[in-house]
PASEKOL-409226 format. One line per field, with one value per residue: residue number from 1; residue in three letters; x, y, z of N, C-alpha, C in turn. Coordinates in Angstrom, 1 decimal. Example, Ala and Ser with C-alpha at 12.3 -4.5 7.8 and 13.67 -1.06 7.14 Angstrom:
nr	c(1/2) $
rest	c(ALA/SER) $
n.x	c(13.2/12.8) $
n.y	c(-5.7/-2.2) $
n.z	c(7.8/7.1) $
ca.x	c(12.3/13.7) $
ca.y	c(-4.5/-1.1) $
ca.z	c(7.8/7.1) $
c.x	c(13.2/12.9) $
c.y	c(-3.3/0.0) $
c.z	c(7.8/7.9) $
// end
This chain:
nr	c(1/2/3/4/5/6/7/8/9/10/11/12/13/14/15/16/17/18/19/20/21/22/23/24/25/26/27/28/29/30/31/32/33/34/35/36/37/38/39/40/41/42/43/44/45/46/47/48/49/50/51/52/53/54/55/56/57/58/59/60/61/62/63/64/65/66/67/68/69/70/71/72/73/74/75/76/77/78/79/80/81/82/83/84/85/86/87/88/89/90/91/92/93/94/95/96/97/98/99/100/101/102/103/104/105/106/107/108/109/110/111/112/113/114/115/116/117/118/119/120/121/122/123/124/125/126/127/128/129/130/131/132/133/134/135/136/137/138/139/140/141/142/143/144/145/146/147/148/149/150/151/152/153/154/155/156/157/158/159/160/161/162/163/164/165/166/167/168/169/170/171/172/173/174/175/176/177/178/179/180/181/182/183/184/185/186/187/188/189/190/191/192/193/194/195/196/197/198/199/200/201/202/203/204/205/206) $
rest	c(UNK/UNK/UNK/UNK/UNK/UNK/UNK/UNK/UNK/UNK/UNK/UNK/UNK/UNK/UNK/UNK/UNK/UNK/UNK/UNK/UNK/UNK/UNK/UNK/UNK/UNK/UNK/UNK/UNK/UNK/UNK/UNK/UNK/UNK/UNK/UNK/UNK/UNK/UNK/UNK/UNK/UNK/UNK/UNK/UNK/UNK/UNK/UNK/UNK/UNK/UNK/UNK/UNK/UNK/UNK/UNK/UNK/UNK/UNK/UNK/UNK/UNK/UNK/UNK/UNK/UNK/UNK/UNK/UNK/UNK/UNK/UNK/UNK/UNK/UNK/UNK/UNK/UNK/UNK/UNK/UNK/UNK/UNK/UNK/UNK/UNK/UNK/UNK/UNK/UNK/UNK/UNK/UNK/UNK/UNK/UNK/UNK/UNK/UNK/UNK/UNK/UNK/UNK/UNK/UNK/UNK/UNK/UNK/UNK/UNK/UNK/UNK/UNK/UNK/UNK/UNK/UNK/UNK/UNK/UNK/UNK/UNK/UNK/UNK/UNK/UNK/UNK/UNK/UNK/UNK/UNK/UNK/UNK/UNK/UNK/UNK/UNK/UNK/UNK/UNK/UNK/UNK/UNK/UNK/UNK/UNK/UNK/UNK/UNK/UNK/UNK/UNK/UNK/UNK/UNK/UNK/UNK/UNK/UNK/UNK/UNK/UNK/UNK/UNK/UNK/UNK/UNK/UNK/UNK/UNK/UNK/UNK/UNK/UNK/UNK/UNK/UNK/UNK/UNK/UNK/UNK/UNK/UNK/UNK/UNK/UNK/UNK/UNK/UNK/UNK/UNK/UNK/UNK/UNK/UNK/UNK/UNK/UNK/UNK/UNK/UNK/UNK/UNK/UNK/UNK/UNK) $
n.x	c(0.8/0.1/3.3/3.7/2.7/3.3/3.4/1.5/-0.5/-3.8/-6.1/-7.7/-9.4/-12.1/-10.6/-9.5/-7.4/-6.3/-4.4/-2.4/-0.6/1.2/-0.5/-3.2/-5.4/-4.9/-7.6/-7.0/-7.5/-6.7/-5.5/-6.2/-3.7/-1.9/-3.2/-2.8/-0.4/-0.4/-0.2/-2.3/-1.2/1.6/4.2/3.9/4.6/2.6/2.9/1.2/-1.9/-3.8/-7.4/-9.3/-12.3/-14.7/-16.8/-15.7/-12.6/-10.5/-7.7/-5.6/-3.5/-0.4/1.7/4.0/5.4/5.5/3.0/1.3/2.3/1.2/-1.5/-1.9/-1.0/-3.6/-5.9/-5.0/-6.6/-9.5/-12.7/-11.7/-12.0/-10.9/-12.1/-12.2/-9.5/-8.5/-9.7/-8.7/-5.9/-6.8/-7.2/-4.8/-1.3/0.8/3.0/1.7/-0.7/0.4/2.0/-0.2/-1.8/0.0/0.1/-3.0/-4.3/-7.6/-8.9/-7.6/-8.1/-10.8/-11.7/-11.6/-13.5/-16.8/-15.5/-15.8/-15.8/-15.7/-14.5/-12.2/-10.8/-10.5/-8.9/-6.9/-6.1/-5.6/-3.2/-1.5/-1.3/0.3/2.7/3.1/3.5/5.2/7.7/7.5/8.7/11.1/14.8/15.9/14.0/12.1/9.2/7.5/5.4/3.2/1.3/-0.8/-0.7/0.7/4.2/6.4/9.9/13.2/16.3/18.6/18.4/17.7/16.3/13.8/12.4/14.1/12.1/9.8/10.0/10.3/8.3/6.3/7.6/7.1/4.4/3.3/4.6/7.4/10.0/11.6/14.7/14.8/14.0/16.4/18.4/17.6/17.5/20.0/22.5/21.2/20.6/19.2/18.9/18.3/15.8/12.2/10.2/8.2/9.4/11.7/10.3/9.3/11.9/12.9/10.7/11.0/13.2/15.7/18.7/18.3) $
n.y	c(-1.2/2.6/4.4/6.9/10.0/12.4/15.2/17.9/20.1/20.8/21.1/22.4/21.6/20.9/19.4/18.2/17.5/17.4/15.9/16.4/13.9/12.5/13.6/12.1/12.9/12.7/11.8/13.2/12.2/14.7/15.8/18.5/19.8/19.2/20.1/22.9/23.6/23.1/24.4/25.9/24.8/23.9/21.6/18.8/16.5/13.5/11.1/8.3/6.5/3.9/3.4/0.6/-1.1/-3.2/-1.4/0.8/3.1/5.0/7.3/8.5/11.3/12.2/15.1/14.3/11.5/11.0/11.8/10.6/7.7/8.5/8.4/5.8/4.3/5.3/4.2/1.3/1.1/-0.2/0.4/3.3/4.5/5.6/8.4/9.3/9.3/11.3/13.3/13.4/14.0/16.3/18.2/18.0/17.7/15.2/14.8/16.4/14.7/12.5/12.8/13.6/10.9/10.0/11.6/11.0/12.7/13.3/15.6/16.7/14.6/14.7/17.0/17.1/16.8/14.6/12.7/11.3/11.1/8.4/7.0/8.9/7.7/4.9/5.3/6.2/4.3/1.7/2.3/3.1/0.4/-0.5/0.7/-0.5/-3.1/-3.2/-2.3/-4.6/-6.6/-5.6/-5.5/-2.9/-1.4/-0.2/-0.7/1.7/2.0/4.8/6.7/5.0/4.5/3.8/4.2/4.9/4.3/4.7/2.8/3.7/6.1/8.3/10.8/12.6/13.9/12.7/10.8/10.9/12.1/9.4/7.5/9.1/8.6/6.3/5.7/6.8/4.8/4.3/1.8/0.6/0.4/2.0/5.0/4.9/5.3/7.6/9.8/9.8/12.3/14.4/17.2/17.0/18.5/21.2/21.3/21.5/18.5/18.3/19.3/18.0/15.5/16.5/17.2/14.6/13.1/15.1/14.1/15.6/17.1/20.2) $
n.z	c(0.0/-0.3/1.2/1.0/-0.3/-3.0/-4.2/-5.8/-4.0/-5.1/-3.5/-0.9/2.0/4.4/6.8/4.9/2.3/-1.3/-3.0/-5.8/-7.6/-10.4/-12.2/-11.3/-8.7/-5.3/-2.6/0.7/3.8/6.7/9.6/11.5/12.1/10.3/7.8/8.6/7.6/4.8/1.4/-1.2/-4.8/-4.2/-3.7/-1.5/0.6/2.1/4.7/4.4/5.9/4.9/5.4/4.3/3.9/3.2/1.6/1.9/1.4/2.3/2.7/4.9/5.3/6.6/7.4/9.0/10.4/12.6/13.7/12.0/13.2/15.6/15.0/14.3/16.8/18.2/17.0/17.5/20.3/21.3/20.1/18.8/16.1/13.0/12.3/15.3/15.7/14.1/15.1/17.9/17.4/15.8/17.8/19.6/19.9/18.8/21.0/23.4/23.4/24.1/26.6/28.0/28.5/29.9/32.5/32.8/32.1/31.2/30.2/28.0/26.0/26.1/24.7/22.0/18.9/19.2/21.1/24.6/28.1/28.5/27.0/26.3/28.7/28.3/25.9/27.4/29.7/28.5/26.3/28.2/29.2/27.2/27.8/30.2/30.2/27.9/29.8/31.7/29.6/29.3/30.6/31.5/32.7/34.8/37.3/38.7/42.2/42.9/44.9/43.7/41.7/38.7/37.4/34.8/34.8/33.9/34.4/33.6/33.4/36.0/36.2/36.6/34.0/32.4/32.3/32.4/29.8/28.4/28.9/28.0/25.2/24.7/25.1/22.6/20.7/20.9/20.9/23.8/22.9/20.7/22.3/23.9/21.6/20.4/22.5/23.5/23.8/24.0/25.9/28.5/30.5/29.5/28.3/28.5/29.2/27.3/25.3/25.1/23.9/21.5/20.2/19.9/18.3/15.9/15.1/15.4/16.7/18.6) $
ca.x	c(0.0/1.1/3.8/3.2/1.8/4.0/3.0/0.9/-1.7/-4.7/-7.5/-7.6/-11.2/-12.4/-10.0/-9.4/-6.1/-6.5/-3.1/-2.1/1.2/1.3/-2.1/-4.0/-5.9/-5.8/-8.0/-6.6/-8.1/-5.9/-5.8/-6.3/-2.3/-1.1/-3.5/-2.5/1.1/-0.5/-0.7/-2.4/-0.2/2.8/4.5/3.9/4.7/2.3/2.9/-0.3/-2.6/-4.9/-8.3/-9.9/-13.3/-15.8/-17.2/-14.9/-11.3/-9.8/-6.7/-5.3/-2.2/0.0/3.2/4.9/5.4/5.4/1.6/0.7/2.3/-0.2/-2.5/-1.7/-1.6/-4.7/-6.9/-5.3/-7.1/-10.4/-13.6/-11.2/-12.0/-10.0/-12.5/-12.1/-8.4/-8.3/-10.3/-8.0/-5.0/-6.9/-7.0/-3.8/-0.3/1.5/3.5/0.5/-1.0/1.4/1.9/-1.9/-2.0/0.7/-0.6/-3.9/-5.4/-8.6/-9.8/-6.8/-8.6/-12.3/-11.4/-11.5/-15.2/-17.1/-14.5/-16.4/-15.0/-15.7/-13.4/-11.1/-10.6/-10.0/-7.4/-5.6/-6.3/-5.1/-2.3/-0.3/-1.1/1.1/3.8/3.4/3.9/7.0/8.3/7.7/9.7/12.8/15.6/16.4/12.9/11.0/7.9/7.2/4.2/3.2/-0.4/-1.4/-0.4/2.2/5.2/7.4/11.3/14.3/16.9/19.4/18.1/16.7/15.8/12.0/12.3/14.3/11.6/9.0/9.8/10.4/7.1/5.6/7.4/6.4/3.2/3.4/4.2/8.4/10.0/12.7/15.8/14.5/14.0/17.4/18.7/16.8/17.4/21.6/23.2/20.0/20.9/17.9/18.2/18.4/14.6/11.2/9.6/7.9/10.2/12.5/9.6/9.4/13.2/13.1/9.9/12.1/14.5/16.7/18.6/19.2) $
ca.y	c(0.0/3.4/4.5/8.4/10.6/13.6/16.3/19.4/19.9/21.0/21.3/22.1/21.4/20.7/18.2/17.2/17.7/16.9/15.7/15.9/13.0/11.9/13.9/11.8/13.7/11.7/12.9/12.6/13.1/14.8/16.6/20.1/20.3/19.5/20.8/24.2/23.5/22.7/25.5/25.1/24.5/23.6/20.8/18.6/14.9/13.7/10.0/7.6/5.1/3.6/2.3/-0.1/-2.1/-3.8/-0.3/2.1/3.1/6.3/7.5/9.2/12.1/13.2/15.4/14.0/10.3/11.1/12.0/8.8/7.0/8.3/7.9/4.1/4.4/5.3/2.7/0.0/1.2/-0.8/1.7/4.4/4.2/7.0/9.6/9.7/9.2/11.9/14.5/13.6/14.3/17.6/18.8/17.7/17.2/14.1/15.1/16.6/13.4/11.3/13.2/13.2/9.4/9.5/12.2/10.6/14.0/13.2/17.1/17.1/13.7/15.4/18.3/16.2/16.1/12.7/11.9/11.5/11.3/6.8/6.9/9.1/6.9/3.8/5.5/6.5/2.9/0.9/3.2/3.1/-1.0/-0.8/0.5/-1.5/-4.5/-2.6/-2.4/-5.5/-7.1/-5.0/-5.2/-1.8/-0.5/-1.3/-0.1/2.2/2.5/6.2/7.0/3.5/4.7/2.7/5.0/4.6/4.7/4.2/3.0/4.5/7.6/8.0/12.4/12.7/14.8/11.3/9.4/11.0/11.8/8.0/7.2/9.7/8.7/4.5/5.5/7.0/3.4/3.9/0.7/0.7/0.8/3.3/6.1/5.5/5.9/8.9/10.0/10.2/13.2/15.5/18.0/17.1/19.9/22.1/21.4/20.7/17.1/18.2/19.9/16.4/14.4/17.3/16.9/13.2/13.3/15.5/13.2/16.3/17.9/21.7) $
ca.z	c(0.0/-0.5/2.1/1.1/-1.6/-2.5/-5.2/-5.2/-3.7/-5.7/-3.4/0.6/2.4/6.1/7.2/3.7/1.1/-2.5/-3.5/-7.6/-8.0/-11.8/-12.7/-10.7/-7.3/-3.9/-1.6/1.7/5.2/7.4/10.9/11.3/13.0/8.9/6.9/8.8/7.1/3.6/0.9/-2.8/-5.5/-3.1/-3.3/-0.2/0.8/3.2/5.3/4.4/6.5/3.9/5.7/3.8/4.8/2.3/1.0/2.1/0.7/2.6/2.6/5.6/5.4/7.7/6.9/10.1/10.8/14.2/13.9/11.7/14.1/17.2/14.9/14.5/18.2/18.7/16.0/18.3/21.3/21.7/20.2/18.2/14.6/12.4/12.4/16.5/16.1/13.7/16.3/18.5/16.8/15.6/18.9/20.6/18.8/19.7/22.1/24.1/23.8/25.1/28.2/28.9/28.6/31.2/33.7/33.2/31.7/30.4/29.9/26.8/24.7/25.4/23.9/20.8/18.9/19.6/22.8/25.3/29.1/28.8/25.7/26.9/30.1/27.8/25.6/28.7/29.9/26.8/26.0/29.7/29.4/26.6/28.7/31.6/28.9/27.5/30.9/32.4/29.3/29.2/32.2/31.5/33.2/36.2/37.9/41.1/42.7/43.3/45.3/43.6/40.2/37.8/36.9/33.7/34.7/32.5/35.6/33.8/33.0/36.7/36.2/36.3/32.9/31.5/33.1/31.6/28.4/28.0/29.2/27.0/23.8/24.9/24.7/20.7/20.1/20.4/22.0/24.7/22.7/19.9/23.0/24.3/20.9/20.3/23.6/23.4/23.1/24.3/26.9/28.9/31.8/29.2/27.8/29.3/28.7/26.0/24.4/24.9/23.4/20.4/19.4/19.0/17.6/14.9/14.6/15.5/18.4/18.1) $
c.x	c(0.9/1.9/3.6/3.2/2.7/3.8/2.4/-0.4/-2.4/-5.5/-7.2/-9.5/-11.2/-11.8/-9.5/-8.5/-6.5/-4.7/-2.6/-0.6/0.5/0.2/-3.1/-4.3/-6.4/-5.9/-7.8/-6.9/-7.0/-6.6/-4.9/-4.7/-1.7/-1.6/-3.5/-1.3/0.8/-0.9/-0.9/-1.3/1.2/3.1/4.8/4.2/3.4/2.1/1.7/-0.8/-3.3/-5.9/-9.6/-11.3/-13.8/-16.1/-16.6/-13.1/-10.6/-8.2/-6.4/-4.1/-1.7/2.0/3.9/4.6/5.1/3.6/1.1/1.6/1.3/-1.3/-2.9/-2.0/-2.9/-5.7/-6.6/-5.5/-8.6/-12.1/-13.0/-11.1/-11.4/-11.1/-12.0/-10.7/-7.7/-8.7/-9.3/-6.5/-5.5/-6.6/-5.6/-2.4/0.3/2.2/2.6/-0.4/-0.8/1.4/0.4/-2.3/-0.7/0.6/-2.1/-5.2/-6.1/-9.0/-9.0/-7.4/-10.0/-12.4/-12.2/-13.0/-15.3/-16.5/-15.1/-15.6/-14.5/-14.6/-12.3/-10.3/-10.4/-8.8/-6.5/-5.3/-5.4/-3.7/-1.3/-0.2/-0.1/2.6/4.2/3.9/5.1/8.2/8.3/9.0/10.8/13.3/15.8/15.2/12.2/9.8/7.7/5.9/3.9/1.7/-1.3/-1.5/0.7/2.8/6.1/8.6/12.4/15.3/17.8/19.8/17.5/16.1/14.5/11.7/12.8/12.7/10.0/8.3/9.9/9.2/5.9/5.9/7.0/4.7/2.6/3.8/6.4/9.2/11.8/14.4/15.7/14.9/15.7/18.6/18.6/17.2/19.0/22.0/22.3/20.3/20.0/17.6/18.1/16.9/13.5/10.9/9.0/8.7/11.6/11.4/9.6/10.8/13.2/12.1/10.6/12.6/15.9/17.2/19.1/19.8) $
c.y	c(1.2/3.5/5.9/8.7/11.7/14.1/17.6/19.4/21.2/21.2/21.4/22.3/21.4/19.4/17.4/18.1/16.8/16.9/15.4/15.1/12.2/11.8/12.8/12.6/12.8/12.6/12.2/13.5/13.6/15.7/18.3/20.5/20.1/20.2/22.3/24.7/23.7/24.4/25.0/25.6/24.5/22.5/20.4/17.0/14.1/11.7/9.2/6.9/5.1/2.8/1.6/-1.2/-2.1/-2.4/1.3/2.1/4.6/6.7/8.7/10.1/12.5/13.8/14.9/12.7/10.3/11.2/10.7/7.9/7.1/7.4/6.5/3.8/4.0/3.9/1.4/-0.3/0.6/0.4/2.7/3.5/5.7/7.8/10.0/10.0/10.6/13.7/14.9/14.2/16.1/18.8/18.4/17.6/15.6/13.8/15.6/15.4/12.6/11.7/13.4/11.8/9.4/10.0/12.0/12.3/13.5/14.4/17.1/16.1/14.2/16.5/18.3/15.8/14.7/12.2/12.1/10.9/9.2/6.4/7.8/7.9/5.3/4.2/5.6/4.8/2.1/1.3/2.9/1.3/-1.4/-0.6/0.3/-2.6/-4.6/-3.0/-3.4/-6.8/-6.6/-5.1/-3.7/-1.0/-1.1/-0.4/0.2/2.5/4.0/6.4/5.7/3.9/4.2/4.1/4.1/5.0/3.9/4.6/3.3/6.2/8.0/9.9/12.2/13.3/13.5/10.6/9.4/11.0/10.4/7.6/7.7/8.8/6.7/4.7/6.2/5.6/3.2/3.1/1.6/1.4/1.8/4.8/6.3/5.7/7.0/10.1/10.8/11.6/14.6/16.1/17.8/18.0/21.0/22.4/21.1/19.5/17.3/18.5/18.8/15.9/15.3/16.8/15.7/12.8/13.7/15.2/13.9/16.9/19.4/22.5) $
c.z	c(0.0/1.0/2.1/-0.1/-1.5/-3.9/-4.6/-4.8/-4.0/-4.9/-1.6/0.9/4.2/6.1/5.9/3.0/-0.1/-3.1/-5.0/-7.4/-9.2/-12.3/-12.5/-9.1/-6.2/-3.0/-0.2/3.2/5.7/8.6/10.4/11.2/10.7/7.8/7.2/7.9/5.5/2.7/-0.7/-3.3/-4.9/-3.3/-1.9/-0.6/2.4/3.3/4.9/5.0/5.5/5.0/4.8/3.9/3.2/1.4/0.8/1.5/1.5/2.9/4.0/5.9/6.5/7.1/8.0/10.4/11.9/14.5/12.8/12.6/15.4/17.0/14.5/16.3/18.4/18.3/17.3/19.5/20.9/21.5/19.6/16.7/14.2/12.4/14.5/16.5/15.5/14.4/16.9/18.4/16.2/16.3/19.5/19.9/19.6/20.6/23.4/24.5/24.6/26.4/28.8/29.4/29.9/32.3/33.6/33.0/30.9/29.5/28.4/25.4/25.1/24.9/22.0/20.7/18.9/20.3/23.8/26.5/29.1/27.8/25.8/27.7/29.0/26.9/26.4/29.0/29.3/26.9/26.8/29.5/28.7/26.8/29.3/30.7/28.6/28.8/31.8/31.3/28.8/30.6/31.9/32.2/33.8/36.5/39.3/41.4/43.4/43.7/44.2/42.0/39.9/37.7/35.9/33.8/34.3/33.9/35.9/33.3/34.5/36.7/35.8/34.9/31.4/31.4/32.3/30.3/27.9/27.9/28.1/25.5/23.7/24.5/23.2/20.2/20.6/21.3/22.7/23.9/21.2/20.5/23.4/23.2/20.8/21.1/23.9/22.9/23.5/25.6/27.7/29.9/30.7/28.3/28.4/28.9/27.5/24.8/23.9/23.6/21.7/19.8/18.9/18.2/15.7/14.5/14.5/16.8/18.3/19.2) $
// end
C-alpha cells in the first residue's frame, strides 16, 4: 500500500487535502495540526494510512510520521476508529497526547469532537497497558508504585524529565531501545519534557 503521496496539492477542504502525484488527485483526510502547514499548489509529501473495509477506501495524510504513528496508536485502542483518532489528533499534537496518557489527563482527549469522558478513560487505559507490557519485558525499566499509580522509569536515566519523556514517547508506540537511541546526546536539563519528546519526535537535536 502506498507509504506516502507527495505532489501538489490542488485542493484544501475541512479536514481534507486533495493531492495531484502523476495527474491523478488523492483525496486525503488529514488533521487540522497538517492541513495548517499545507498550501495550494505547493508541493507537499504527506505520510499515508490507507483504511480499507468492504465499502470504504480512505486514505489518511500526515506530513509527520510522528503524527501517523499516534494515529496508529490510537486505532489500536479498543472503540477508536480513524475519524475519532483523527479528532483527537486535531485537537492535541503528539506530544501533548502522550503526556496526557501518562498524567492521566482526560480534559486534553475530550477536547477532541465525539470523545467522550468513557473513551477518553479507555485511551488513557489501553495506552499506559502498553507501557506497563513494554516495561515489564525489558531489564532496563522497572515499575514504582506512586499514590497507587504505575510510573514509567528508565533506571538508567533516573531524572524525572528522562523518566518522563520515555514514558511519554512508549506510549506514541516507540520501543525501549529506539528512545534510548533517540534520547543520546539530548541535553535534557536544558529542555522541558515536552520539548525532549518534540526533538526526537524531529529526529533532530538543536
Amino acid at each position: 500500500m502506498f507509504y506516502y503521496l507527495e505532489g501538489t496539492v490542488s485542493i484544501i477542504g475541512q479536514n481534507l487535502a486533495v493531492i495531484d502525484a502523476g495527474g491523478a488527485g488523492y483525496e486525503c483526510k488529514v488533521t487540522t495540526n497538517t492541513l495548517s502547514r499545507l498550501e495550494i499548489d505547493k508541493k507537499s509529501r504527506l505520510y499515508t494510512y490507507c483504511y480499507i473495509r468492504e465499502e470504504t477506501f480512505d486514505i489518511y495524510g500526515f506530513l509527520d510520521l510522528s503524527e501517523k504513528r499516534c494515529f496508529e496508536q490510537l486505532l489500536s485502542v479498543s472503540g477508536v476508529g480513524p475519524k475519532a483518532a483523527l479528532s483527537i489528533l486535531s485537537s492535541a499534537t503528539p506530544e501533548s497526547l502522550a503526556m496526557a496518557v501518562v498524567n492521566n489527563d482526560e480534559t486534553t482527549l475530550v477536547i477532541a469532537q465525539g470523545v467522550g469522558k468513557k473513551l477518553a478513560q479507555r485511551i488513557i487505559l489501553e495506552l499506559k497497558d502498553k507501557v506497563d507490557k513494554q516495561v515489564i519485558t525489558s531489564p532496563r525499566l522497572s515499575v514504582r508504585k506512586e499514590d497507587d499509580a504505575e510510573s514509567f522509569i528508565d533506571v538508567d536515566s533516573p531524572g524525572a524529565k528522562q523518566r518522563d519523556a520515555a514514558a511519554a514517547l512508549a506510549v506514541l508506540g516507540y520501543s525501549q531501545s529506539e528512545i534510548s537511541t533517540a534520547m543520546r546526546g539530548i541535553d535534557v536539563s536544558a529542555f522541558t519534557v515536552v520539548e525532549i519528546i518534540r526533538i526526537v519526535l524531529k529526529g533532530s537535536v538543536k
